[in-house]
C-alpha positions in Angstrom: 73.5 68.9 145.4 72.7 66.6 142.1 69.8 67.2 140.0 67.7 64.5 141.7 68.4 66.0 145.3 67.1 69.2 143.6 64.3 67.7 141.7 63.4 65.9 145.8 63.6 69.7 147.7 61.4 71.6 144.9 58.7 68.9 145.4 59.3 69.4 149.1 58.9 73.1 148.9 55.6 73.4 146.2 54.6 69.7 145.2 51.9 71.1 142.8 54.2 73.1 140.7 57.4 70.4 140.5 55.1 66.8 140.9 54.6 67.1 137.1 58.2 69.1 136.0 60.2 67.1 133.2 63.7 66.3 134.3 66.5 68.8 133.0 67.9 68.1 129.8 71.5 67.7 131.3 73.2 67.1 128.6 71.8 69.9 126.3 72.8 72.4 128.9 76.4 71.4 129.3 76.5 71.8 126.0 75.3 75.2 125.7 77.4 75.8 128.9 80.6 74.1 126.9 79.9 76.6 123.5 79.3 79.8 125.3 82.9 78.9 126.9 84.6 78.2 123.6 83.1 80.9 122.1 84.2 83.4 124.9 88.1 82.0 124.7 87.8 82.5 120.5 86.7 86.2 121.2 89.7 86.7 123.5 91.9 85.1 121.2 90.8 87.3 118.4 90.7 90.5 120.1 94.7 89.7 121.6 95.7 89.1 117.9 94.2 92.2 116.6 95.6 93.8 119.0 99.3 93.0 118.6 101.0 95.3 116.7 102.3 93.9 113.2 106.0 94.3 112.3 106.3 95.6 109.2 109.7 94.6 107.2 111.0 97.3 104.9 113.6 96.4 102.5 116.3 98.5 102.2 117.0 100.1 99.2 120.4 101.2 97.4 120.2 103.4 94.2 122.2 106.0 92.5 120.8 109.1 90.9 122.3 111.7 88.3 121.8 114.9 88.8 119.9 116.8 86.5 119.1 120.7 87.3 117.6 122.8 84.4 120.1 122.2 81.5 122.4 120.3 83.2 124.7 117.9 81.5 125.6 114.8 83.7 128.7 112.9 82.6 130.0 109.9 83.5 134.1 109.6 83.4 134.5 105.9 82.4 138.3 103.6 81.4 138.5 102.0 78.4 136.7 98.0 77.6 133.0 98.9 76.9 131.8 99.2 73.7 130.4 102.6 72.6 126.5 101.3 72.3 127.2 100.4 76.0 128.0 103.4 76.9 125.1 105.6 75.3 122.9 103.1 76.7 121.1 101.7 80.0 124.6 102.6 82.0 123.7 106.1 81.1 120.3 106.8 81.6 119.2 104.3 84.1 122.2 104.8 86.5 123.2 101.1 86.1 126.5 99.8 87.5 128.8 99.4 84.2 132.3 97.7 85.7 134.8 100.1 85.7 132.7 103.2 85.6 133.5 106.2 88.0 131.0 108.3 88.2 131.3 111.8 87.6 128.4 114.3 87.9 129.5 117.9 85.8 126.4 120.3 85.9 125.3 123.3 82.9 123.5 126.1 84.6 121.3 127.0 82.1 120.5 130.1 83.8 117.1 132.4 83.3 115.6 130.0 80.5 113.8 133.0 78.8 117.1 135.1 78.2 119.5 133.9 75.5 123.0 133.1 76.6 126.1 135.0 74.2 129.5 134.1 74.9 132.0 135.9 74.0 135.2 134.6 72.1 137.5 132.3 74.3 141.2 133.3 75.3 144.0 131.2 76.6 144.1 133.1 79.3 140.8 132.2 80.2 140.6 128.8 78.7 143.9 127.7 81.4 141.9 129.2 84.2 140.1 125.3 84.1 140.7 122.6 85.9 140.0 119.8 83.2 140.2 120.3 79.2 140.6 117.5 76.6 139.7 116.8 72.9 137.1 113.7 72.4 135.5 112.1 69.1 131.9 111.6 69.2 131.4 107.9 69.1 127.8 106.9 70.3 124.3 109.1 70.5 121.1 108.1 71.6 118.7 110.9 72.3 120.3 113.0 74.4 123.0 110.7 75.3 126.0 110.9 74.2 129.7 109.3 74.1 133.3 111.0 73.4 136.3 109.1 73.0 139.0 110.9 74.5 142.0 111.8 72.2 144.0 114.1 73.9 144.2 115.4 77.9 145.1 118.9 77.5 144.6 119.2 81.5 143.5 116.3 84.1 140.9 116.6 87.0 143.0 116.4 90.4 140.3 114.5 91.4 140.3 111.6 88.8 143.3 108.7 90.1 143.6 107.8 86.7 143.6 109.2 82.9 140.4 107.9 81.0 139.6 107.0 77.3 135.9 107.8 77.5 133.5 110.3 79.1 129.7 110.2 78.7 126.9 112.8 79.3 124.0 114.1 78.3 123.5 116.7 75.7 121.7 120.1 76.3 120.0 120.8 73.3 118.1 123.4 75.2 120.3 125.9 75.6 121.6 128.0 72.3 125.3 128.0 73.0 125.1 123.9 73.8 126.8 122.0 71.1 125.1 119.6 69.1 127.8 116.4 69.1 126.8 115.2 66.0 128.4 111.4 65.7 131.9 111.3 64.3 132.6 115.1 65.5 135.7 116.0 67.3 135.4 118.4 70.2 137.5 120.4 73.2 135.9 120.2 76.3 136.4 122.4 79.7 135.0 121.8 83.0 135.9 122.6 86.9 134.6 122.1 90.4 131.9 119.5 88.6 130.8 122.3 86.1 130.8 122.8 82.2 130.6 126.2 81.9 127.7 127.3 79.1 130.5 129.9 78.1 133.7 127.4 79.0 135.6 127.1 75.9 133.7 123.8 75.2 133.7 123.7 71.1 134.4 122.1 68.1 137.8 121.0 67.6 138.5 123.4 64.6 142.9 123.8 63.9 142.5 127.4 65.5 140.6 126.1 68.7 143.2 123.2 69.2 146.2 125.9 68.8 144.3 128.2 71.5 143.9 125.2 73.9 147.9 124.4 72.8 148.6 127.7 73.9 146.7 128.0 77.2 147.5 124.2 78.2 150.7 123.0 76.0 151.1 119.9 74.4 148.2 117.4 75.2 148.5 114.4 76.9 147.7 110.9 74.4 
């Protein structure tokens, strides 16, 4: 049925109500009919987008870390070709790759921090009972970084493949028996199973420290 067969049975039915009634405005209604469609499938459309779930991409991310626990010194084992500023700088305290570089981590327990630590006087006998000892020049400092120069192996890690010419760390200059490595000073260094002992031997490289580490580890190594 069109609207004029309607308009013709609503006059049929009540003349005096419908002999006067405007046509319908066909075309407004189609479009009101049209928008309240459009606007129904743009709901829809929204509501399934807010629905989806969002992937979220997460980047992966590669670092290295030094470890650091209470007056731990960290060192870095590193062959020979950088210069000495390079090695007391962003290598060392930012854990950035430096060609070359092996990492080594050595830790200093530092113990109860309220006590104070006394060592007593180094023996050959225990000074040989470490796994790694050698004699390095203090080339580079900067803050608590510092750089030796290797001079002599007295006793090599079984874990490094290869002798080095330079080792890094950090100083601990919170601990009373840590040395200072002032710049320019020469010093003997022990360490095992990735520790410095606080009471280790480590020490300025004085004639009478050099013949004990002689004694306890023979002739060293260039």
């Amino acid at each position: 049925m069109n609207d004029d067969e309607l308009l013709a049975h609503l006059k049929a039915t009540d003349p005096a109500l419908t002999s006067k009634a405007p046509r319908p405005d066909v075309t407004r209604l189609v479009e009101a009919t049209m928008n309240t469609n459009t606007n129904m499938n743009a709901a829809a459309t929204t509501t399934t987008q807010v629905a989806r779930p969002r992937r979220r991409l997460v980047p992966a991310l590669a670092f290295t870390a030094l470890l650091l626990v209470g007056g731990g010194v960290s060192w870095g084992v590193a062959r020979g070709g950088e210069s000495a500023a390079d090695n007391a700088g962003a290598g060392v305290a930012g854990g950035g790759q430096v060609p070359g570089l092996e990492p080594l981590t050595l830790i200093l327990p530092d113990g109860d921090s309220t006590a104070v630590v006394k060592c007593a006087a180094p023996t050959p006998e225990l000074l040989r009972r470490h796994e790694l000892a050698f004699e390095g020049t203090v080339t580079a400092e900067k803050g608590d970084r510092v750089v030796l120069r290797v001079d002599h192996w007295y006793r090599l890690d079984a874990n490094l493949a290869n002798p080095t010419d330079v080792v890094r760390f950090s100083s601990d200059n919170g601990n009373s028996e840590a040395p200072d490595f002032p710049l320019g000073a020469h010093y003997l260094v022990t360490a095992d199973d990735a520790i410095v002992p606080i009471c280790g031997g480590t020490t300025v490289a004085t004639d009478e420290a050099r013949a004990m580490f002689q004694e306890a580890f023979g002739t060293p190594e260039k």
